[in-house]
Structures are given as C-alpha cells and as structure tokens.
C-alpha positions in Angstrom: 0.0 0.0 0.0 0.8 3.5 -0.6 2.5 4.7 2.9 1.5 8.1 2.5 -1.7 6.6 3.7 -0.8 6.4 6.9 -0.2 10.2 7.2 -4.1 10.7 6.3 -5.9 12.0 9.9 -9.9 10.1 10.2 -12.5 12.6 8.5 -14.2 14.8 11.1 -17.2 12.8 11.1 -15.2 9.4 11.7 -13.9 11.5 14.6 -17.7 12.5 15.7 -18.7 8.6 15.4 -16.0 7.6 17.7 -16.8 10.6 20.5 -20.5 9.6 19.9 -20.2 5.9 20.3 -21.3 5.3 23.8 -23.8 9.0 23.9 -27.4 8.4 24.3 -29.3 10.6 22.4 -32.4 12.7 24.1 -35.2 9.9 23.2 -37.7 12.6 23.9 -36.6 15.0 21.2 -36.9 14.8 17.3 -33.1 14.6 16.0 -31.8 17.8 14.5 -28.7 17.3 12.3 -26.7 20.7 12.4 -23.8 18.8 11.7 -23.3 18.1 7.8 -23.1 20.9 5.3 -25.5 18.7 2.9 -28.0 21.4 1.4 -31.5 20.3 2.0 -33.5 23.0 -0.3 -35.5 21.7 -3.3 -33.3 20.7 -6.4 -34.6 23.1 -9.6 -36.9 21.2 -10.8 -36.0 22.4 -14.7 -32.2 20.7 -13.7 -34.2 17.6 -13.1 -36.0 17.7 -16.5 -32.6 18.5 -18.2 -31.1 15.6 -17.1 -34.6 13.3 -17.9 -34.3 14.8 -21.7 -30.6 13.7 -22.0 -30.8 10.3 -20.4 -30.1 8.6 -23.5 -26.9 10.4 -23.5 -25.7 7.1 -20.9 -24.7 5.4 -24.1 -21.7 7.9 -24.6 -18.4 8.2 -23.3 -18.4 11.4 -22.2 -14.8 13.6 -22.6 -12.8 14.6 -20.1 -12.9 18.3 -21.3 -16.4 18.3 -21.7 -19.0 20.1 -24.3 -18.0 23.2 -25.8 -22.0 24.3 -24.7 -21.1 23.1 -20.9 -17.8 25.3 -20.8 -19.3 28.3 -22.6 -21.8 28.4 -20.1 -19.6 28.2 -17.8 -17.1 30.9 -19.0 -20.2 33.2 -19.5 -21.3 33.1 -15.8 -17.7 33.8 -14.3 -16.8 36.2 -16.1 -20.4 37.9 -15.4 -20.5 37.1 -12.2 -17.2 38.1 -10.9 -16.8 41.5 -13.2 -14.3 39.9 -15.5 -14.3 41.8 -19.2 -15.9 39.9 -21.5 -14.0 37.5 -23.7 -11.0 37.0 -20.9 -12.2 33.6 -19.8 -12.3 31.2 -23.0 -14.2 27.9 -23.6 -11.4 26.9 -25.0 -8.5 27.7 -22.6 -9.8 28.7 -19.0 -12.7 26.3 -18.2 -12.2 22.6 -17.2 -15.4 20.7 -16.2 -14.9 18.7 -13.0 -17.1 16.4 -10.9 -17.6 18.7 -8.1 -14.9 20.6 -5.9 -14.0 18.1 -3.6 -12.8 15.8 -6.8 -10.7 18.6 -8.6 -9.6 19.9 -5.5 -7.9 16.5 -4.6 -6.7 15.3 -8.2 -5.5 19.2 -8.6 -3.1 18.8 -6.4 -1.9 15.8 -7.2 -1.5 17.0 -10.7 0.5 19.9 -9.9 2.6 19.1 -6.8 6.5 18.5 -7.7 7.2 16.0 -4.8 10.8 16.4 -5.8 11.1 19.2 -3.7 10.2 20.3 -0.1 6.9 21.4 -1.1 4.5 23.2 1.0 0.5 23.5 0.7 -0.7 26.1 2.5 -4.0 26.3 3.7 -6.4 28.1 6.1 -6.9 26.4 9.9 -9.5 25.4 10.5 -10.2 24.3 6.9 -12.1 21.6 4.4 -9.8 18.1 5.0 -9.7 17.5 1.4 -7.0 20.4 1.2 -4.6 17.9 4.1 -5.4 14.8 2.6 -4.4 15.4 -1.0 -1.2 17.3 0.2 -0.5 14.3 2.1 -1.1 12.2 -1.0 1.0 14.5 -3.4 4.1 13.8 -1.0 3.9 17.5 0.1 3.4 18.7 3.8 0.7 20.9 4.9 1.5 23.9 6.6 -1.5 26.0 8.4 -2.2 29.5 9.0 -4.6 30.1 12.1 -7.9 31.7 11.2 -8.6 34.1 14.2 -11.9 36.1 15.1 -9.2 39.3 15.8 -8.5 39.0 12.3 -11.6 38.6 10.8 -11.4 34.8 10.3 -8.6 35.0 8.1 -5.3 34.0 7.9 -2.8 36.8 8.6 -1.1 36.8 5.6 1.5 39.5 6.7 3.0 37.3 9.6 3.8 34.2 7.0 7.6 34.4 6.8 9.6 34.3 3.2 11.0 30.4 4.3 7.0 29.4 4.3 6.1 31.2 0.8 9.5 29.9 -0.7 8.4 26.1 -0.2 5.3 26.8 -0.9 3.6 25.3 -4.4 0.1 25.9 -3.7 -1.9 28.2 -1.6 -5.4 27.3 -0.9 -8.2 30.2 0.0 -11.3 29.4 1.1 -14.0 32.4 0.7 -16.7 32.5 1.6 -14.5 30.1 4.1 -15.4 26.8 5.6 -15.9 26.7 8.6 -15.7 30.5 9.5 -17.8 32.0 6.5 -14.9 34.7 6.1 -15.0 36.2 2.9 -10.7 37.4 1.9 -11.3 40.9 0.7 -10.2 42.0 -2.5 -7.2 43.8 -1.7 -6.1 41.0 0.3 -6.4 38.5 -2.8 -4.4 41.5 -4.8 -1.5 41.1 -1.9 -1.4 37.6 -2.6 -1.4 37.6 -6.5 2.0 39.6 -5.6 3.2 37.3 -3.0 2.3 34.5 -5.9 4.8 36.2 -8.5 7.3 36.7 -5.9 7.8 33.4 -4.6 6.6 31.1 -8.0 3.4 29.5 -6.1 -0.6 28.7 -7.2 -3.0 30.1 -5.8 -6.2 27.6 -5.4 -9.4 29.9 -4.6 -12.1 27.1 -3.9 -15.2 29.6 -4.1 -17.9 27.0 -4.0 -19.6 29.3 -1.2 -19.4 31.8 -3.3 -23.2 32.7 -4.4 -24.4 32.2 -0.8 -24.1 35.7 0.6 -26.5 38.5 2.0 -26.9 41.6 0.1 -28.0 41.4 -3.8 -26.2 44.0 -4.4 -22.7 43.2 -3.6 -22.1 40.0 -4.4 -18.6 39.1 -2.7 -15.3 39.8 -5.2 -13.6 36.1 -6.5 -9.4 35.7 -7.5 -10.8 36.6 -10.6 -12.3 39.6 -9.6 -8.8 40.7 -8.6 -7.1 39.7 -11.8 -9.6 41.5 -13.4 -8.9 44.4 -11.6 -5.2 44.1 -12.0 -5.1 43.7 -15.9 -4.2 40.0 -15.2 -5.9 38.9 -18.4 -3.9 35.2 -18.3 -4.6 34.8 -14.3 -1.3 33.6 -14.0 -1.1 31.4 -11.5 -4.8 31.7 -10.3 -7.0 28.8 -10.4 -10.9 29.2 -9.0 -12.8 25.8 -8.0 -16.5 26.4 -8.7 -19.7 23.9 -7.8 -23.2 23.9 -8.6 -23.5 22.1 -4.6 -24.5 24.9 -2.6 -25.5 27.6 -5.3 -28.0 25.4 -6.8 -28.9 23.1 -4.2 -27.4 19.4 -6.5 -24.7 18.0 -4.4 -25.7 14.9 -5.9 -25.1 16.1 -9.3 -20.9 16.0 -8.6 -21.1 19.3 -11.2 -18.7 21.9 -11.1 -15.6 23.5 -12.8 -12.1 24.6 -12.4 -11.4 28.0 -14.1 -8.0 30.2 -14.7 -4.4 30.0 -15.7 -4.6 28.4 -19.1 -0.8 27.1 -18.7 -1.8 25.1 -15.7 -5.6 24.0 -17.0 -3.5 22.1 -20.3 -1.5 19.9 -17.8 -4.3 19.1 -15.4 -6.3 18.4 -18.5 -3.8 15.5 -19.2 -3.7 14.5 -15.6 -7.5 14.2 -15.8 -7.2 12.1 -19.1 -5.6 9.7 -17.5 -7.5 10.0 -14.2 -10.7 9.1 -15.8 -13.1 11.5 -14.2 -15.0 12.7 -17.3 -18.6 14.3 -16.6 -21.6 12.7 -17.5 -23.3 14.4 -20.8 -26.6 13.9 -19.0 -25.1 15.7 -16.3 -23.7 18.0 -18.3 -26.9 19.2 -20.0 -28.6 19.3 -16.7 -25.6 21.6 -15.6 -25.9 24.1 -18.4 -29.6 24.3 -17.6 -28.4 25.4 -13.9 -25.4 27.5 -14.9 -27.8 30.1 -17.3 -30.1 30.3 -14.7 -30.3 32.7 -11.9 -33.4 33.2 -10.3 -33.3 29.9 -8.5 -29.9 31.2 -7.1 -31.8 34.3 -5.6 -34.4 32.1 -4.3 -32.1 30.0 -2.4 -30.2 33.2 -1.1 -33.4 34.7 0.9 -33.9 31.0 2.4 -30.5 31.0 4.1 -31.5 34.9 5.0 -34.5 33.8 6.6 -32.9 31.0 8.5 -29.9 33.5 9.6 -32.0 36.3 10.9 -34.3 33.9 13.0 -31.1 31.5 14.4 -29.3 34.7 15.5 -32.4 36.6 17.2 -32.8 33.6 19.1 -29.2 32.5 19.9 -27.3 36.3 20.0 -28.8 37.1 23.6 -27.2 33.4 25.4 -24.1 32.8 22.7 -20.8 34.2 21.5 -22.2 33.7 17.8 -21.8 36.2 15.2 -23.3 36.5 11.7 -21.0 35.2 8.9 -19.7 36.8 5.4 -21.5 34.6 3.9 -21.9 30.3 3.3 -24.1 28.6 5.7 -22.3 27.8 8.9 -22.4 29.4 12.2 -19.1 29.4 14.1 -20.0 30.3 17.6 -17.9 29.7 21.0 -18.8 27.7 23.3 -18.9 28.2 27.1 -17.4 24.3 27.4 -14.8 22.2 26.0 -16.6 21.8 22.1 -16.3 18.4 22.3 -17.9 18.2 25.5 -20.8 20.2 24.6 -20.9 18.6 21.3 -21.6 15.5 23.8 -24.6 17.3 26.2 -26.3 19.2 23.5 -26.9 15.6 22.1 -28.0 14.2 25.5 -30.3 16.9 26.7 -31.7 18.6 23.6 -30.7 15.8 20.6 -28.8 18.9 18.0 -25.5 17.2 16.6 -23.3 19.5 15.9 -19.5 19.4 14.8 -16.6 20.1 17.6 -14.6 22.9 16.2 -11.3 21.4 17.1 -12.3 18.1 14.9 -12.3 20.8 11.5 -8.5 22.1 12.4 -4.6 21.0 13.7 -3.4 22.2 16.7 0.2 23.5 15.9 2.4 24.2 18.8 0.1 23.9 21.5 -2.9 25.5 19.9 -6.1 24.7 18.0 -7.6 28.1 16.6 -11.2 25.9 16.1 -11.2 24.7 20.1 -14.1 25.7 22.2 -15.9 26.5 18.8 -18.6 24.2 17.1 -19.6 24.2 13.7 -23.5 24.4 13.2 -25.0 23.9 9.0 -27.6 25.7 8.8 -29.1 23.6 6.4 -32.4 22.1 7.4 -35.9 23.4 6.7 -36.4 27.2 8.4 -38.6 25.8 11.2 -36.2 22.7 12.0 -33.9 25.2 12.5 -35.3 27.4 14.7 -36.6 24.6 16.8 -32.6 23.7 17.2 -32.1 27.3 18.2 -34.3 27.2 20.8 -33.2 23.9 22.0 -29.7 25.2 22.3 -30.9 28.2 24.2 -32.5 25.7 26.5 -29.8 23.8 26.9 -26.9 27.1 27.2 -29.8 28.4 30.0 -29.8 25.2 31.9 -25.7 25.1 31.9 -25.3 28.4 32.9 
C-alpha cells in the first residue's frame, strides 16, 4: 500500500462517530442534524427535466474536457459574475469541467505538486480536510495558517515568513471560508497575487460558497475579480474551484468547474485524461440548464436569509455567535470544552453539531477551532429554529 496513507488523519465525522459511540441521544426529542453541510433545499426542478431529456446520453463516453456548450456556459457566468471583461475567460482555454470541488480539489493537487522538492500547501486552519489529505497524497506537507476572530477569520497573511512562501507550491483560500464564513477581501487576494509572483506558487481559490451571501447588491469579489482588476488577463497562477453544490442546491449532481491560468488548466487536462473523471453528458446538460439560470440562485439566497436572521435573534442574547460573510455555517464559542458540549447538547436537547477542534490541527500547542462548534444551517427554516431554541435551553440550563 501507498505509505503516505498512513499520514491521512480520520475525517471529522469518523472522529464524531468515535466521541459519539457510547452517547445516548435525548429519546424525547426529534433529531436535528446541524452537523453536515449537505443542502437540504429543493433541487430546480428544470435541472431535473434537463437531465430526464438527455438520459439517453448514458450510451456515450463522455470527454474529459467536456461540451464546448457546458464550458461556454460556464465561462459566461464567471466572467459575469465576478466582473471579469468579457471574452478573458475562453471555452477553450480557462474552463475545465470537474465532478464537483472536492474531486478537482484532490486530483488538482496531485496534478501539480512536484514531490521532488520540499513542497509546501498552504491552507487556512481550520479548513475543508480535502486540502490535508491530497497534500499528504502529493508527498507534500501541509502547513497552516490560524484563522482568528481578531483578524476577521482569516489567515494573517503579513505574519507568513519568506521560508514558508519559498516552499510553498500551492496556496489554498477558502472564501466565503469553511468553517468560518470569512470572505478574503479583494485587496487581500491582490497582496497575494503579488506574494504569488514573488515566490513562484498557485493560488487555489475554492469559491464554492461563493453565491451564498447577503446583500444582492454586492455579491462578494472572487481571485478573478482581482485579476480583473489588476489587468491580469492570463490569471497567472490563479486557479478558481467552482460547484453547482451549494449555489444550486445538486450535491448529488458532482457538477462543477475549475477555471483560470490556461498554462496550468492544459497539464491538469492530461492529468484528468488519465485519471478518468470525465462528466456525464446527462449531467452535463442538466448543468448548463443550472449555470444560465439565476433566479433559483436568488431564491435560495433569501432562504438561508430567513434562517440566519431567525437562528441569530434567538441565539445572540445566550451565545458568542456572530453573523457570517457569507456560506451557511455558524461558528459560535462555546462556554465548554466543544467536544464536551458537542456531547450534552446531544443528551439533553438531541442537535448534533461538529466540535470545532475536529475541522482544524493544533500546531504548537494551539487549535484556533477549540471551544468552537460548527452548526450547517441547512435544514428546513422551522427545524432550524426549533434547534435554536433547543440550544438556548440547553446554554440556559448550563449556565
């Protein structure tokens, strides 16, 4: 077997399984699962007739680089969509289908990691596993950069030293961010475009958060906003993960692209070749049909809204919580140990919910998601509120 497998950590929920083995759940209650970011929203129903009217299409081997429709679809969204000039982002050149983030995200690395030298990944704490795991895999060594309330929720940047961004290959941003629904600010993702150049390394923006926000009329900037805004017409060394998950409620669909430097898109097109993870053309159709569509989007925004506004009256007055950028977590601190209350909220009150520490590394000493729990705010509007008011019951009773 490969032995890098051994280096792999058990996925957070393999971690909740084993603290939950021997808890008895409140048989009293209903279960409320806060725990999984799985959106539970109604699917479009005009995806699920796209994909009906190209079922014959499972008698064709799809390509790995997909239709020409699929990618100009694609191409015309981001470059709408994150205020990129119009013709920057080519079918051709800049779009790669992929079978969701977590897939490219995983087989990019591996892809563009030279394990022939000290390489570094650098990635948010706490962050998505996938970004560990396939650094482990590549023969590369994660390093991670603390994501602190004082700071917004995201990395400092400015305290990385020059050793760090020499050995690092790829940089990996989360925004709207997972668990901590930071968005990185524009200027921030101009600093590192810089620090890119400087010190030869990609930058790996996975965005698939990206079209859950708040306001309609600011839609949070991408890495492609800023290499729009810096003239960077051949987003050298930029790459943007995009899904149709969370914006369009079809985790099941595994539909999303990869989109950016055209130098590095050609050589992860041959790694995919070979990797054999060519998108269904039912799938496919079914994805344009989501892609040129927006009013679904909206739809799903002012659910998450609701749920937001009614969680937080509710919780604000009895937790350290706080209203994110944007996604659909809450990251609030917890008056115990997070594991611990992970453990009673279940007894007394039957919410799961994910222990903060289980989503990051501690590094010398410390574990920036300890005494934090990550709740998904992605059940129905009134499941969720009755899980509010459950963990109000339950804070009240503790303290």
């Amino acid at each position: 077997m490969n032995p890098l497998l051994e280096k792999l950590q058990p996925y957070p929920f393999e971690k909740l399984r084993v603290l939950l083995s021997d808890v008895k759940a409140n048989p009293n209650k209903t279960a409320i699962a806060l725990s999984i970011g799985e959106p539970k929203h109604e699917s479009p129903a005009f995806v699920k007739q796209a994909l009906i009217e190209h079922i014959d299409k499972l008698a064709v081997y799809p390509t790995t680089a997909g239709l020409l429709s699929l990618r100009q679809a694609m191409a015309s969204w981001v470059e709408k969509r994150f205020t990129v000039p119009d013709g920057w982002v080519t079918p051709e050149q800049h779009i790669l289908p992929v079978n969701g983030t977590r897939e490219a995200l995983f087989s990019f690395t591996q892809a563009v990691i030279d394990n022939t030298k000290d390489a570094l990944v650098v990635s948010p704490n706490p962050f998505y596993q996938i970004y560990e795991g396939a650094a482990l895999l590549a023969g590369a060594k994660p390093h991670y950069l603390p994501c602190l309330a004082e700071n917004g929720f995201n990395p400092d940047f400015d305290a990385v030293p020059s050793e760090i961004w020499q050995r690092c290959q790829i940089l990996f941003l989360c925004s709207p961010g997972n668990p901590t629904g930071a968005l990185v600010p524009v200027t921030t993702l101009k600093k590192l475009i810089q620090l890119a150049d400087t010190y030869n390394f990609i930058i790996a923006s996975d965005e698939c958060y990206s079209e859950l926000y708040f306001d309609e009329n600011s839609p949070p900037a991408g890495l492609l906003t800023a290499c729009a805004e810096l003239g960077r017409n051949d987003f050298d060394k930029c790459v943007v993960f995009h899904s149709l998950s969370k914006r369009s409620n079809l985790p099941g669909l595994r539909s999303g692209f990869v989109a950016g430097d055209a130098k590095i898109l050609k050589q992860y097109l041959l790694y995919r070749t070979y990797h054999g993870c060519a998108m269904a053309e039912h799938t496919q159709y079914a994805s344009i049909a989501a892609w040129q569509d927006e009013q679904h989007v909206i739809a799903n925004r002012a659910l998450y809204r609701a749920k937001y506004d009614a969680v937080l009256e509710i919780l604000a007055p009895v937790m350290d919580i706080q209203k994110p950028d944007g996604g659909f977590y809450l990251w609030p601190k917890t008056p115990i140990a997070d594991t611990e209350f992970t453990k009673q909220l279940l007894v007394k009150q039957n919410v799961l919910v994910v222990p903060g520490s289980y989503l990051s590394r501690e590094v010398d000493g410390f574990n920036p998601g300890a005494n934090r729990v990550r709740m998904a705010l992605v059940a129905p509007i009134d499941e969720c509120i009755e899980a509010a008011h459950r963990i109000k019951e339950f804070l009240t009773e503790y303290s």
